[in-house]
N, C-alpha and C positions, 0 to 999 in steps of 0.2 A: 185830269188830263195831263201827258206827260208832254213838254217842249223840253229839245235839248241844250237850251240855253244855261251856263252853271250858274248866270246870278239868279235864275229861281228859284234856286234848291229849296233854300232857306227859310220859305216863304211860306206864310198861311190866308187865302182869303175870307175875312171873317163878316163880313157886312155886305151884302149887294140892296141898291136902293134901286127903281125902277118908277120910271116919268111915269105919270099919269095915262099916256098915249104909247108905253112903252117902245119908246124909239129910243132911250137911254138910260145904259144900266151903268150907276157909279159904284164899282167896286173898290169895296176897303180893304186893303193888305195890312197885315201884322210882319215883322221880321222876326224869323226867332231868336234871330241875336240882338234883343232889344238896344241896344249900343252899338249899332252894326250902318252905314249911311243906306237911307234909302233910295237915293238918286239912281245908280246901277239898277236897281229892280225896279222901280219907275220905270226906266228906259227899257228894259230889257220886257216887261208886262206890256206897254204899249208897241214896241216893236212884235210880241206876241200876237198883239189884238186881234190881226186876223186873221192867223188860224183857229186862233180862242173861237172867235166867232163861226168859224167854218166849221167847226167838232159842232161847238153848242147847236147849230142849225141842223146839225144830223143826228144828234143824241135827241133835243129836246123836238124835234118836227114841227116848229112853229113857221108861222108864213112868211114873218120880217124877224128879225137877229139884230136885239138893237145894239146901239155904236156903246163901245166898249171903256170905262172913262175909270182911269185907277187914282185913286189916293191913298195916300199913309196914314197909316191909323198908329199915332203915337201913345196911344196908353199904356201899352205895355212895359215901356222905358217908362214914364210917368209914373207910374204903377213903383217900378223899382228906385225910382227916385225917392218918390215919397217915403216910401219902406225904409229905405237909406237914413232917411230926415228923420222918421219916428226912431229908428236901433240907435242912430247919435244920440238923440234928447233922452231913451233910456238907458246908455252907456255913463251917460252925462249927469243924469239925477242919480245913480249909482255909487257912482265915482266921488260923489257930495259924500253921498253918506244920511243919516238920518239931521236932523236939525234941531 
């Protein structure tokens, strides 16, 4: 779906979860600039919500369109965190040398 907001350029939604009564779907966003704040696209995704909703209810034809609920999915920066942690510890036993 396109909104013409620019903080969502950047944006991936990678997770939607849905209530049991599906009256609410919690969507998980990725930024692709895993270093990048996600506040802005929080605001900018829930300021979307209802037209998000008004597409979804005419793409997907269902009879209720439930309420639209975003979080950050921080893995991805995690992800490169950790990646970061393991190249030191093996720049680091390198740089030793043998023993």
């Amino acid at each position: 779906m396109e909104t013409k907001d620019p903080r969502l350029k950047m944006v991936s939604l990678n997770a939607i979860d849905l209530s049991r009564d599906l009256s609410v779907a919690r969507i998980h966003f990725i930024m692709l600039d895993p270093n990048g704040d996600p506040t802005p696209v929080q605001e900018g995704l829930e300021r979307a919500s209802g037209f998000l909703r008004r597409r979804l209810g005419r793409e997907v034809k269902i009879r209720h369109v439930p309420e639209l609920c975003f979080f950050h999915d921080n893995s991805a920066a995690e992800a490169q965190r950790i990646s970061g942690l393991i190249d030191g510890a093996l720049e680091s036993e390198q740089s030793d040398g043998p023993q």
